[in-house]
Residue frames relative to the residue before (quaternion, step in Angstrom):
aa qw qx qy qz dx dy dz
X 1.0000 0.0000 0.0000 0.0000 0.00 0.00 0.00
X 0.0415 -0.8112 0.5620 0.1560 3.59 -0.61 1.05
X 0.1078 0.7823 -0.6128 -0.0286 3.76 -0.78 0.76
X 0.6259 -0.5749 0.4207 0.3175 3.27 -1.59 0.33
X 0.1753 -0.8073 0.5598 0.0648 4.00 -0.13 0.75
X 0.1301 -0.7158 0.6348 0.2602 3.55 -1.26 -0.06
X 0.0750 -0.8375 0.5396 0.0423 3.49 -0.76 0.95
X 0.4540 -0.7034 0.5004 0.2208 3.77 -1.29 0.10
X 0.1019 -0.7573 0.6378 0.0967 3.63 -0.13 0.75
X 0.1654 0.6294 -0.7513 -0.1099 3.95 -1.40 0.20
X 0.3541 -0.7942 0.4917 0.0455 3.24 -0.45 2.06
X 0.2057 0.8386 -0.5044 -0.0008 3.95 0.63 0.50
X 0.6822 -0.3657 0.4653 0.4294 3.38 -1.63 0.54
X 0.6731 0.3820 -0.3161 0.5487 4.03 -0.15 -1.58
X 0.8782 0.0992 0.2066 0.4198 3.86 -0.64 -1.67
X 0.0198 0.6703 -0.7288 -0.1388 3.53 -1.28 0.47
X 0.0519 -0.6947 0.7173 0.0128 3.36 -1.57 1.18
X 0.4081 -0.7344 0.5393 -0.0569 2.85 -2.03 0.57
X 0.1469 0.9137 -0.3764 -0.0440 2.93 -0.17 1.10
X 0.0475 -0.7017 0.6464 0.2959 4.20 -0.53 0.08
X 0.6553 -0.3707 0.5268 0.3945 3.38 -1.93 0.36
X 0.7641 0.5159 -0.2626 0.2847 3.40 -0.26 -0.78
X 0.8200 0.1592 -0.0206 0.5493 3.36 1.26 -0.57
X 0.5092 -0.6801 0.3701 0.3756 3.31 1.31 0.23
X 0.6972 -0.2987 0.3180 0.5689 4.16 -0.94 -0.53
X 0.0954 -0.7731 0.6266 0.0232 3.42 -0.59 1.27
X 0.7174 0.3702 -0.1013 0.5814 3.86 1.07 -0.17
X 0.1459 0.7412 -0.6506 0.0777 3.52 -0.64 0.68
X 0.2694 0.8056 -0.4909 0.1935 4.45 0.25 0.72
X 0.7160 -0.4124 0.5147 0.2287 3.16 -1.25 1.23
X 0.4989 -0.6671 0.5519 0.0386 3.47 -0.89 1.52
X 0.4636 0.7470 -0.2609 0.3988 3.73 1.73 0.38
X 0.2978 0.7600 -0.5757 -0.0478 3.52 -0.82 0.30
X 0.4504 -0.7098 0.5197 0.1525 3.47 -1.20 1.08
X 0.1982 0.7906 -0.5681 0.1135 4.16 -0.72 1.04
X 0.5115 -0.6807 0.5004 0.1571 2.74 -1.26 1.20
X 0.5937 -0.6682 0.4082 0.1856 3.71 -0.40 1.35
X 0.6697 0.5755 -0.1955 0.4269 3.42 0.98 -1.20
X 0.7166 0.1872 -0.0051 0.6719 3.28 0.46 -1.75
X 0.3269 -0.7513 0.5485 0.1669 3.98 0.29 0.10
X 0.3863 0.6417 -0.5088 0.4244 3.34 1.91 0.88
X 0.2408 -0.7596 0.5860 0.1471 3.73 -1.33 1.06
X 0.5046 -0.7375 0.4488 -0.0137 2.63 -1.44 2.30
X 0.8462 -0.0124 -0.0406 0.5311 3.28 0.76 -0.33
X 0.1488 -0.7299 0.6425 0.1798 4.18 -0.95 0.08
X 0.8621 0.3747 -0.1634 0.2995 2.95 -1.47 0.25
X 0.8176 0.1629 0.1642 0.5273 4.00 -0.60 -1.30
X 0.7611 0.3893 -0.0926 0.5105 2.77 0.02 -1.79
X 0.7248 0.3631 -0.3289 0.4844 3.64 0.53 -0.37
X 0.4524 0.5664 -0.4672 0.5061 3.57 0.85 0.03
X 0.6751 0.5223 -0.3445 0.3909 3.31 0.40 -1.37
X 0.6803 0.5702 -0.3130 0.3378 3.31 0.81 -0.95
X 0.6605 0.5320 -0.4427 0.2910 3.83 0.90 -0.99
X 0.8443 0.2175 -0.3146 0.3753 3.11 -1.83 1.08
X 0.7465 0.4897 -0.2081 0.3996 3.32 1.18 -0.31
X 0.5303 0.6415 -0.2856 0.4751 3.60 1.75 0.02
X 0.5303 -0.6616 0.4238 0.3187 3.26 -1.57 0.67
X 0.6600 -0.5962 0.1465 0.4331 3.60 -0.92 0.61
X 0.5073 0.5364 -0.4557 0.4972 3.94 0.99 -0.14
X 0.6924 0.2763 -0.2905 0.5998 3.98 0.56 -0.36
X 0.0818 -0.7959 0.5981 -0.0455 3.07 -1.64 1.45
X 0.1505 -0.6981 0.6568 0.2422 4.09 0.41 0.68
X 0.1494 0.6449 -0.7465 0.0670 3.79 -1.51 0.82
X 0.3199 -0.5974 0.7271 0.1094 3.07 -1.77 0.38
X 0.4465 -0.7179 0.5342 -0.0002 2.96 -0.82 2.17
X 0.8146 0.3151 -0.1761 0.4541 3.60 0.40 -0.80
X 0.1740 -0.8274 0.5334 -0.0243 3.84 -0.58 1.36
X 0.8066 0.1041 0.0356 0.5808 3.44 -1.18 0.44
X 0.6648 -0.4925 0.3035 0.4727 4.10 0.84 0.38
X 0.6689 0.4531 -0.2713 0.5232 3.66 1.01 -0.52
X 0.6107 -0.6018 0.3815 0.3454 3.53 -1.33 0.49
X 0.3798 -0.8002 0.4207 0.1962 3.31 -0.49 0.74
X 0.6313 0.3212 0.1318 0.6934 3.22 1.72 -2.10
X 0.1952 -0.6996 0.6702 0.1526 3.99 0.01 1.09
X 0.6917 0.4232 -0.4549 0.3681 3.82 -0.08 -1.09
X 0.5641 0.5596 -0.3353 0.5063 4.16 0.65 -1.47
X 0.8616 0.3894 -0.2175 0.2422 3.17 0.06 -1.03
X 0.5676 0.5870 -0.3197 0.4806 3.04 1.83 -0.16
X 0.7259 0.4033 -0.2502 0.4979 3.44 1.05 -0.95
X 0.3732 0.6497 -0.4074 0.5221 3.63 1.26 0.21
X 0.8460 0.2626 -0.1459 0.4405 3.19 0.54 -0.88
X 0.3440 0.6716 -0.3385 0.5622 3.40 1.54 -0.19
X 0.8194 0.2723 -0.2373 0.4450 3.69 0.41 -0.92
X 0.5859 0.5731 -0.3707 0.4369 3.60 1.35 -0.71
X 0.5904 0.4381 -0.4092 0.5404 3.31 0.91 -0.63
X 0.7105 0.4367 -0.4497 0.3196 3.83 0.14 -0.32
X 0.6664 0.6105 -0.3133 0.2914 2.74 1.02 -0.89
X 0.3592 0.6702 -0.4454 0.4727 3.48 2.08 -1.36
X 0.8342 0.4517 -0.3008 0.0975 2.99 -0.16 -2.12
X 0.5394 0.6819 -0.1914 0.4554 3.26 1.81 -0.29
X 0.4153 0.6656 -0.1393 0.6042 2.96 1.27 -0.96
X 0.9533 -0.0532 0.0652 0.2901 3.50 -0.14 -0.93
X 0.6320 -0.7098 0.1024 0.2938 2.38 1.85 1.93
X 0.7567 0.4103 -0.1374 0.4902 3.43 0.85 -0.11
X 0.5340 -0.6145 0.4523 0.3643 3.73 -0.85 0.23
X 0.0783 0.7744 -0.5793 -0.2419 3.40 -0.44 -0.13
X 0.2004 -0.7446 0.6364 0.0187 3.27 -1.57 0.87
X 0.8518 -0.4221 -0.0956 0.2952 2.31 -0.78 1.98
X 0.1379 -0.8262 0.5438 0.0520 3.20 0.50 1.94
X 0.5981 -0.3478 0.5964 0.4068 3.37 -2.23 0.02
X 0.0982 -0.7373 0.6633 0.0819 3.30 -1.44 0.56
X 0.1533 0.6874 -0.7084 -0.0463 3.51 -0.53 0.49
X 0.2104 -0.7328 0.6429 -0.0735 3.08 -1.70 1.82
X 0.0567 -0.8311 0.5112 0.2114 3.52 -1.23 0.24
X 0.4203 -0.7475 0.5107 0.0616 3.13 -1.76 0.88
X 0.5007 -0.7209 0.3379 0.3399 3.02 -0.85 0.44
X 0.4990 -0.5924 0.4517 0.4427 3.71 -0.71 0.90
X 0.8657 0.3132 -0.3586 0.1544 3.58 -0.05 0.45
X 0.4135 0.7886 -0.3064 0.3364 2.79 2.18 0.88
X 0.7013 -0.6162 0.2512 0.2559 3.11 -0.82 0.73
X 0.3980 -0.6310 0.3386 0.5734 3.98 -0.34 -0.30
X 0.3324 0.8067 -0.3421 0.3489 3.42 1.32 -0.05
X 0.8787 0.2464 0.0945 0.3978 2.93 0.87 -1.72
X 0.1683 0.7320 -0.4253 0.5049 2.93 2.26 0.42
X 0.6776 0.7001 -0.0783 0.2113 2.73 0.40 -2.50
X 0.6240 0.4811 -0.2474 0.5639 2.82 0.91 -1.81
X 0.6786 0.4679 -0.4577 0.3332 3.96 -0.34 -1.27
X 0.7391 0.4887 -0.3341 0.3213 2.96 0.37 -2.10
X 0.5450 0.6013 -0.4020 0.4241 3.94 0.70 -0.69
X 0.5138 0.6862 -0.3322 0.3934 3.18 0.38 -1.83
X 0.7584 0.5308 -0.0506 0.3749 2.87 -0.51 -2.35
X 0.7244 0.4088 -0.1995 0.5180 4.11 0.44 -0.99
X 0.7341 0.3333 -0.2636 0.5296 3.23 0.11 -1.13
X 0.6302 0.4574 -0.3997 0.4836 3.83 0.76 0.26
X 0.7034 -0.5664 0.2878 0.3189 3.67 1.18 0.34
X 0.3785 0.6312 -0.4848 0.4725 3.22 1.47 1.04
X 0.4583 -0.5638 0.6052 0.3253 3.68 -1.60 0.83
X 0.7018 0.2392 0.1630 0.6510 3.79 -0.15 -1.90
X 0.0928 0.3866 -0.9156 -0.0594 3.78 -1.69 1.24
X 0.2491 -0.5834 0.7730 0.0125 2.82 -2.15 0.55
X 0.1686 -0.8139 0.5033 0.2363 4.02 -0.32 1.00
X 0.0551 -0.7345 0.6663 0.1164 3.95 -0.97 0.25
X 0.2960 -0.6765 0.5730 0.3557 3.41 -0.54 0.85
X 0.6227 -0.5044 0.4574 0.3855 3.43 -2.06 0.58
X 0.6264 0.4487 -0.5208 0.3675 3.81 -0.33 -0.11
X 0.6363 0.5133 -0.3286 0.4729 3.53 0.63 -1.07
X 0.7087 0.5222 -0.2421 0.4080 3.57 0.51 -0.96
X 0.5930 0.2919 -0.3425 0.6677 3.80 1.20 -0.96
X 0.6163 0.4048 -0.5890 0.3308 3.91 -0.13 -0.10
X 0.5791 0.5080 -0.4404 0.4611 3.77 0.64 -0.60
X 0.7295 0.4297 -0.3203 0.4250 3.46 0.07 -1.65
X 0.8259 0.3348 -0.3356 0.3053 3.90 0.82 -0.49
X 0.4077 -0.8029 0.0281 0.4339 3.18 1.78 0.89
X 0.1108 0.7935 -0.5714 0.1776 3.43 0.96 1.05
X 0.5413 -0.6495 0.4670 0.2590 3.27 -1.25 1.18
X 0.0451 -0.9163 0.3803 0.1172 3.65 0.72 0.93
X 0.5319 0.6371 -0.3882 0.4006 3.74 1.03 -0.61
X 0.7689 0.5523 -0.1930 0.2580 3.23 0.88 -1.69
X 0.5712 -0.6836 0.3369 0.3050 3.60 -0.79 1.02
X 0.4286 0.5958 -0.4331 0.5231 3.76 0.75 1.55
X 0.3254 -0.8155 0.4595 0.1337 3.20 -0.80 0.72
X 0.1910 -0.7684 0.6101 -0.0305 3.31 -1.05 1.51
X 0.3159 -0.6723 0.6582 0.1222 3.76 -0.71 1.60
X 0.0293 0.7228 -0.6900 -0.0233 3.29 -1.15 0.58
X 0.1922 -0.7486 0.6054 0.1903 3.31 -1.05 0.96
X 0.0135 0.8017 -0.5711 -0.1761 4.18 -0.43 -0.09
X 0.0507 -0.8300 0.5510 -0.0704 3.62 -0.01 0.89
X 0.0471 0.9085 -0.4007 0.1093 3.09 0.80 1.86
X 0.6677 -0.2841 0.2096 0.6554 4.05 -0.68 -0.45
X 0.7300 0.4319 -0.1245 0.5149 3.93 -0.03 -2.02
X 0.8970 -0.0216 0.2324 0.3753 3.90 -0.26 -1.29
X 0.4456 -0.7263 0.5230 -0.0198 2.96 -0.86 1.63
X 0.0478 0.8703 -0.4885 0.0416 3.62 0.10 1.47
X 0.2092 -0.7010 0.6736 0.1053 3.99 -0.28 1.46
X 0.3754 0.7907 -0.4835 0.0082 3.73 -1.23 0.48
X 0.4316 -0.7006 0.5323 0.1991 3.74 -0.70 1.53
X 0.3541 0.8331 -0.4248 -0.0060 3.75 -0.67 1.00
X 0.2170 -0.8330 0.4944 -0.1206 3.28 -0.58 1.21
X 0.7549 -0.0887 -0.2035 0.6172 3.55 -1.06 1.43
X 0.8070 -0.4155 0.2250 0.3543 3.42 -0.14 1.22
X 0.5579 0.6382 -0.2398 0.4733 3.65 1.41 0.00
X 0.2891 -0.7702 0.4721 0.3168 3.46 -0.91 0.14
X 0.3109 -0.7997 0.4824 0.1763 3.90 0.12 0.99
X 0.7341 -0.3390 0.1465 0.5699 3.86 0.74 -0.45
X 0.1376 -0.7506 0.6305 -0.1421 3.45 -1.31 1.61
X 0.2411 -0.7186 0.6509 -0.0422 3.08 -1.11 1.03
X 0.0257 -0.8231 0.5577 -0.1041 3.16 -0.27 1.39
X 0.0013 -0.8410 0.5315 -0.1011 4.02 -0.86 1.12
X 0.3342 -0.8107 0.4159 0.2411 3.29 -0.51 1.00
X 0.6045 0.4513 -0.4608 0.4675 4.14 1.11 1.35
X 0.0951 0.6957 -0.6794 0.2131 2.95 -1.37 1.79
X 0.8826 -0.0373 0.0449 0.4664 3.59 -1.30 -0.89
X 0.7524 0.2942 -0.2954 0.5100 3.79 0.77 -0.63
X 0.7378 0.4242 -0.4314 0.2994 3.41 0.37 0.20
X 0.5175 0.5235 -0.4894 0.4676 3.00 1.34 0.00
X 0.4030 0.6856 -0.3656 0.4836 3.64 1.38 -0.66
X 0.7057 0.5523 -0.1690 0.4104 3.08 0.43 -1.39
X 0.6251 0.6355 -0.1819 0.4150 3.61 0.84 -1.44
X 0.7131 0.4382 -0.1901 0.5132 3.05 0.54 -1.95
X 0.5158 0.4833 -0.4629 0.5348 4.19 0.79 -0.33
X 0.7511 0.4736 -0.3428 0.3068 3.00 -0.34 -1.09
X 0.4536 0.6930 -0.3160 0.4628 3.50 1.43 -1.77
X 0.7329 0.5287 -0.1030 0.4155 3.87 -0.05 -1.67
X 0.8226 0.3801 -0.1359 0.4004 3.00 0.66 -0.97
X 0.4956 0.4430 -0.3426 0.6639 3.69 1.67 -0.30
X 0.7756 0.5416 -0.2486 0.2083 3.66 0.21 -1.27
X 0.8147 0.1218 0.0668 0.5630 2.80 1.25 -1.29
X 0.1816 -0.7257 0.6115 0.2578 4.11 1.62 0.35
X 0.4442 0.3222 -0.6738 0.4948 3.49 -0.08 2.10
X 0.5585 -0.5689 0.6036 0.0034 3.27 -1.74 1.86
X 0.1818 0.7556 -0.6206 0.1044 3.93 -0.62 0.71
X 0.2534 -0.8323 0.4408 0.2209 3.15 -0.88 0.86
X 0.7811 -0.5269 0.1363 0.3060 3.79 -0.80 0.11
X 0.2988 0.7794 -0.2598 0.4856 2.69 1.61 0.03
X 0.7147 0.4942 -0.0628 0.4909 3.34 0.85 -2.14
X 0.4690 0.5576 -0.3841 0.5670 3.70 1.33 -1.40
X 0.7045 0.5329 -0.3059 0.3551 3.24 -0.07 -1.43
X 0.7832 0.4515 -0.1774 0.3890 3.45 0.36 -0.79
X 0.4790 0.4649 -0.3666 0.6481 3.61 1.62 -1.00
X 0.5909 0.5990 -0.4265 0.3319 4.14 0.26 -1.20
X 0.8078 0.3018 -0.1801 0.4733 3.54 0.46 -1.55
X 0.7638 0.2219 -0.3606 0.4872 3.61 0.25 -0.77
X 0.8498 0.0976 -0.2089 0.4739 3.79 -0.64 -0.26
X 0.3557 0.5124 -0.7325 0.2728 4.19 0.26 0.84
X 0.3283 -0.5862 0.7382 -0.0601 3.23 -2.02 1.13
X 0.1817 -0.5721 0.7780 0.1856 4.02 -0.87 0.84
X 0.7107 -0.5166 0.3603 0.3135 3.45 -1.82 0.34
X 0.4771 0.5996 -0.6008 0.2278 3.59 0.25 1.51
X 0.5886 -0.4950 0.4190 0.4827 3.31 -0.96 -0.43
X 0.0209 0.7917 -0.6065 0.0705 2.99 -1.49 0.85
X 0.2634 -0.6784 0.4417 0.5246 3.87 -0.82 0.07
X 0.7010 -0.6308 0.2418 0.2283 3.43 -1.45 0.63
X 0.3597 -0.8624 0.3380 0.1126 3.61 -0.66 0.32
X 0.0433 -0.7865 0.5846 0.1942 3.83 0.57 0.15
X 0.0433 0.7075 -0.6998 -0.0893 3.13 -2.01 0.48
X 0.3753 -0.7388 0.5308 0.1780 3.77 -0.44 0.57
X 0.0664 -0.8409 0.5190 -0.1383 3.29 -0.45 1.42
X 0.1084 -0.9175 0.3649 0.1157 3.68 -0.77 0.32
X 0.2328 0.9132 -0.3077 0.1311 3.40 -0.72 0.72
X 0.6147 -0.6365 0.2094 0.4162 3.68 0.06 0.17
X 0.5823 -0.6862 0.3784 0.2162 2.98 -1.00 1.53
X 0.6232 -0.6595 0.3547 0.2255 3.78 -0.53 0.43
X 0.6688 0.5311 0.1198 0.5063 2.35 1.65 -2.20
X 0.7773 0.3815 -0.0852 0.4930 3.65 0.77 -1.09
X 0.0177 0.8259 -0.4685 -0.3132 3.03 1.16 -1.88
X 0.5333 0.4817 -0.5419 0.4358 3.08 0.93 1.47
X 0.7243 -0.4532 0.3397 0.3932 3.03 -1.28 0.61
X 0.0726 0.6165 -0.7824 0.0506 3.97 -1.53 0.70
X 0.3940 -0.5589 0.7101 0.1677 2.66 -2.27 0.82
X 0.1810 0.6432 -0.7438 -0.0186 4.10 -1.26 -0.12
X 0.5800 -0.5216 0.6256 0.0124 2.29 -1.87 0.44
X 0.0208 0.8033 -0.5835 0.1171 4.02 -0.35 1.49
X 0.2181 -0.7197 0.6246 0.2105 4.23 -1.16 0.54
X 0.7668 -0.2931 0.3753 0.4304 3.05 -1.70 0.41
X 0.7102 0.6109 -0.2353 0.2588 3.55 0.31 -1.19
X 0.6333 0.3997 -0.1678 0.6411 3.20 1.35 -0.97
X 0.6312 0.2519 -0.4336 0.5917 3.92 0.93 0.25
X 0.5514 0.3799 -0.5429 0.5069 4.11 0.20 0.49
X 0.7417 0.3349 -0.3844 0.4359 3.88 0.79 0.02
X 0.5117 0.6413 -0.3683 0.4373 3.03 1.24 0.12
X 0.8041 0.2146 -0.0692 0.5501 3.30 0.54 -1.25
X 0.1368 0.7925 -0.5512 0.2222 3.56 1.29 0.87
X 0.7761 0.4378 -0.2378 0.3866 3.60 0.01 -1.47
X 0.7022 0.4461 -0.3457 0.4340 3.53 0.75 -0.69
X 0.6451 0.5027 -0.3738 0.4375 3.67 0.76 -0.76
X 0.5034 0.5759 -0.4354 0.4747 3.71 1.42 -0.35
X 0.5580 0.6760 -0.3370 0.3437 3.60 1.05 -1.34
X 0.8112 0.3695 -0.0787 0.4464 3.32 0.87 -1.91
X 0.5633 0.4973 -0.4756 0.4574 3.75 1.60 -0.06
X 0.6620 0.5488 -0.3738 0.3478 3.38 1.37 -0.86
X 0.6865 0.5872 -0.2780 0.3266 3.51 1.01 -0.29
X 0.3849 0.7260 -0.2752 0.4990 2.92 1.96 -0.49
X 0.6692 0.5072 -0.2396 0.4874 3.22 0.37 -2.18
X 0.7568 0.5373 -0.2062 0.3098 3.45 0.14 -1.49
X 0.7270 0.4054 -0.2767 0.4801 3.76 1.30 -0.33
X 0.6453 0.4294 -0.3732 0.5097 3.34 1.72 -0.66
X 0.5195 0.5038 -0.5008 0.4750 3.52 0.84 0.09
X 0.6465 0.4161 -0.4094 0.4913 4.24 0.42 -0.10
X 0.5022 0.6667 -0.4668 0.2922 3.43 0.88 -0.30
X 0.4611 -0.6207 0.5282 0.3511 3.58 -0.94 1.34
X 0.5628 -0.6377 0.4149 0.3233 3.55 -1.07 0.68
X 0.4519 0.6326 -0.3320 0.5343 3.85 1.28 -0.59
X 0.7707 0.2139 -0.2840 0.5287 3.88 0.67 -0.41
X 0.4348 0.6246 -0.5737 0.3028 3.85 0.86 -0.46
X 0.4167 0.7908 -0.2424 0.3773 3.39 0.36 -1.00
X 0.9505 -0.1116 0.0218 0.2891 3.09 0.73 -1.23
X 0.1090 0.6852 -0.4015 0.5978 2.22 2.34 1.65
X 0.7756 0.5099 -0.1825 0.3243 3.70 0.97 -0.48
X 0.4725 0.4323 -0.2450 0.7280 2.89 2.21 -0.50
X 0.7270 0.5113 -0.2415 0.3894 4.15 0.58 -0.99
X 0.0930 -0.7538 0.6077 0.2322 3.38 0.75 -1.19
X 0.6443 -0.5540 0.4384 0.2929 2.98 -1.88 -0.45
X 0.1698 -0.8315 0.4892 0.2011 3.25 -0.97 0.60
X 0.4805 -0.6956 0.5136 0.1469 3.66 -0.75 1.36
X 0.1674 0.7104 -0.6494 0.2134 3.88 -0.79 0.73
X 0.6677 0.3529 -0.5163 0.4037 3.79 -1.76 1.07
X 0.6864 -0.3979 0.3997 0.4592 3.16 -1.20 0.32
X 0.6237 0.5199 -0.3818 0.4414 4.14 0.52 -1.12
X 0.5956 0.4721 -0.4761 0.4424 4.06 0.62 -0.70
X 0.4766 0.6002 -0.5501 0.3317 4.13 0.61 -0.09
X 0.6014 0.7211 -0.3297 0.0976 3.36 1.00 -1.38
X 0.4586 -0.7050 0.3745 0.3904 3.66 0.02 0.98
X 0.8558 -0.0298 -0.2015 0.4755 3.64 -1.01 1.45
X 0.3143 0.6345 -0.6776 0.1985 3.68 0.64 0.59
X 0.6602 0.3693 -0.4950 0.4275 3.91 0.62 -0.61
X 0.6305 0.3809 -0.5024 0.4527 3.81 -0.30 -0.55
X 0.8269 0.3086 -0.4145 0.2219 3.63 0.01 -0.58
X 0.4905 0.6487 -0.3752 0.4448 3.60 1.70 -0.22
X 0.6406 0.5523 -0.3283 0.4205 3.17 0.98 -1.04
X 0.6875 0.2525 -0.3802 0.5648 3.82 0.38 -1.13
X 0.6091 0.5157 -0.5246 0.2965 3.56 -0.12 -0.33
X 0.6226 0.5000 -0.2332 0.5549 3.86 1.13 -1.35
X 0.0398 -0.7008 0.6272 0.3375 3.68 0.42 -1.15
X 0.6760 0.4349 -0.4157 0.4256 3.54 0.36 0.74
X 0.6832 -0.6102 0.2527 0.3115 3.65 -1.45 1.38
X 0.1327 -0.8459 0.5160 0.0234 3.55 -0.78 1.40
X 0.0592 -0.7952 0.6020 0.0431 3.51 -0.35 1.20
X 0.3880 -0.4503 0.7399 0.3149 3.61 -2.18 0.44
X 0.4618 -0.6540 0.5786 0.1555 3.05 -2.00 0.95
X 0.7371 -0.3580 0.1923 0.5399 3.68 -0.50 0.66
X 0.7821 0.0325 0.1924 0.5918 3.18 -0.32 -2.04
X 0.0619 -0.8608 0.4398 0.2485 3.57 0.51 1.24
X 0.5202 0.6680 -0.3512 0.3998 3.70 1.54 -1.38
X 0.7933 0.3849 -0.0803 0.4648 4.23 1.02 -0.93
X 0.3036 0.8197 -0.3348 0.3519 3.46 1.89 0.05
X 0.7344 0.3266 -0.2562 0.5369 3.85 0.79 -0.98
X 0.7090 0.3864 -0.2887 0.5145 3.40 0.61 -0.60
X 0.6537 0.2493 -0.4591 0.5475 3.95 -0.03 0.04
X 0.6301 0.3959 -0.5081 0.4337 4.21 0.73 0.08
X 0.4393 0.6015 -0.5019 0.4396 4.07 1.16 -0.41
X 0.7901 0.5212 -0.1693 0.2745 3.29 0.33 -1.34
X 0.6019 0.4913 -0.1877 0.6009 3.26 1.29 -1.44
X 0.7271 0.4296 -0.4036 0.3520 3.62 0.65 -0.31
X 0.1329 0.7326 -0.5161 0.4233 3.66 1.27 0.38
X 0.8330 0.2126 -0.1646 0.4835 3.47 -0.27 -1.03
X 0.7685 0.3560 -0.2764 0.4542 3.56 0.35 -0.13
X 0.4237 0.8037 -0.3773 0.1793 3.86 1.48 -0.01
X 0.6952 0.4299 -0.2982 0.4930 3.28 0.83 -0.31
X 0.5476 0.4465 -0.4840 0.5163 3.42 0.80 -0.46
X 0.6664 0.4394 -0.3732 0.4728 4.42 0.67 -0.86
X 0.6670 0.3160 -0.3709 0.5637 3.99 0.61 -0.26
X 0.5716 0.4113 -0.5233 0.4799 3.74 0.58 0.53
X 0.5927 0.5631 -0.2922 0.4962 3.61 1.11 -0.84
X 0.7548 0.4632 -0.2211 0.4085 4.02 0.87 -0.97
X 0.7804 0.4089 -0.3208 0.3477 3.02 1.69 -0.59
């Protein structure tokens, strides 16, 4: 049976997911694809291509087409999406022909890079893309009453780009958009290793110090975790041993980055909504709001009430989706 479907895409640097009304996030894959150099034919998408980074021979290369939230690699990124959509279509037992697509972007992308998606996105077998910027989308997906004439702070602390934004009647009113989030702190915590101790780790490992023992700037008691990787000095492999602490000094400067953007959007806030940033607070959303004590430390730092959205890691994409029904009233709001 071929019918026409409408589906949510939330096209992120870290993960793209999918969602349809009807079945909720049917896709959830690793912003990754694996291609053989030679034949420029791609070997794997998604997981399985994650698995691959750092660990392939030199004709196979796992990369990540989509940077800082925006495409990086138009061709990758097309056939990335070429398969996600098959895979949907699999997923949901049925062909689709030529579904609606409604994608978000990041409030600080260019029209360039609109451009770029919306292409992308078509030439991959879509009828109708429809853009939704990301803030608007995690305010839906974190059920904030978004139409209504009150102001909802979203933070999205996604993989690429860290999107602060004040929105009201279905509109964004003032956003702060910054290109530190999940990989640079990723990024940091390399770098961290690599001055401290002249021992190479790959992201993956970041990744791992990030989720189980990262610390925002509060106190805590300390943690050790034993990591491995290649000496600098020898160039043989070593194991040590690193604490939470030394990743809260690691990823020190950047969490300043993302308090400073904060500060910087509630300070544009029209004074008529401040008001109700003080009764509302903030709401936390992306994969980066997991980070152990970012709410307690935003909050004393903000002095104002900081909440985690539901399903923060699934927040843009079940708002991409949910905004189907409400899209035309938001592209009346944008224009």
């Amino acid at each position: 049976m071929l019918t026409t479907t409408e589906i949510g895409i939330d096209l992120g640097t870290a993960n793209i997911l999918v969602y349809t009304k009807n079945k909720g996030i049917i896709l959830n894959e690793p912003s990754v694809v694996a291609i053989d150099t030679t034949t420029n034919k791609v070997l794997a998408v998604g997981t399985d291509a994650k698995n691959m980074i750092g660990k392939t021979p030199g004709k196979i290369v796992a990369i990540r087409p989509l940077k800082d939230g925006v495409i990086a690699d138009y061709d990758v990124t097309t056939d990335m999406l070429r398969h996600i959509m098959k895979i949907a279509s699999r997923k949901l037992g049925m062909s689709i022909r030529k579904p609606t697509v409604v994608v978000c972007t990041p409030s600080g992308a260019t029209s360039v890079e609109r451009r770029a998606i919306q292409d992308a996105i078509r030439s991959s077998g879509a009828k109708q893309v429809h853009l939704i910027e990301e803030p608007v989308a995690a305010a839906i997906g974190a059920d904030l009453p978004v139409e209504e004439p009150i102001a909802n702070v979203i933070v999205d602390i996604g993989g690429g780009t860290t999107e602060v934004a004040i929105i009201s009647y279905g509109g964004v009113v003032t956003c702060h958009s910054i290109r530190i989030a999940g990989d640079q702190l990723d990024e940091d915590i390399v770098q961290y290793v690599r001055k401290n101790y002249n021992l190479l780790i790959g992201e993956r490992t970041a990744e791992q110090l990030k989720t189980e023992i990262g610390y925002a700037l509060i106190h805590h008691e300390s943690i050790e975790k034993e990591i491995r990787g290649r000496d600098l000095v020898t160039g043989l492999p070593k194991t040590i041993s690193v604490s939470s602490l030394e990743m809260q000094d690691a990823m020190k400067e950047s969490l300043l980055h993302i308090l400073e953007a904060i500060r910087a959007t509630l300070e544009d806030c029209p004074p008529e909504l401040s008001g109700d940033i003080v009764d509302r607070g903030v709401i936390l959303t992306g994969g980066g709001a997991l980070l152990k004590g970012l709410q307690e430390w935003v909050s004393e730092e903000m002095d104002v009430p900081v909440h985690i959205a539901p399903n923060p890691l699934e927040s843009v994409a079940i708002g991409t989706g949910r905004s189907l029904t409400v899209i035309n009233k938001l592209l009346k709001a944008a224009k």
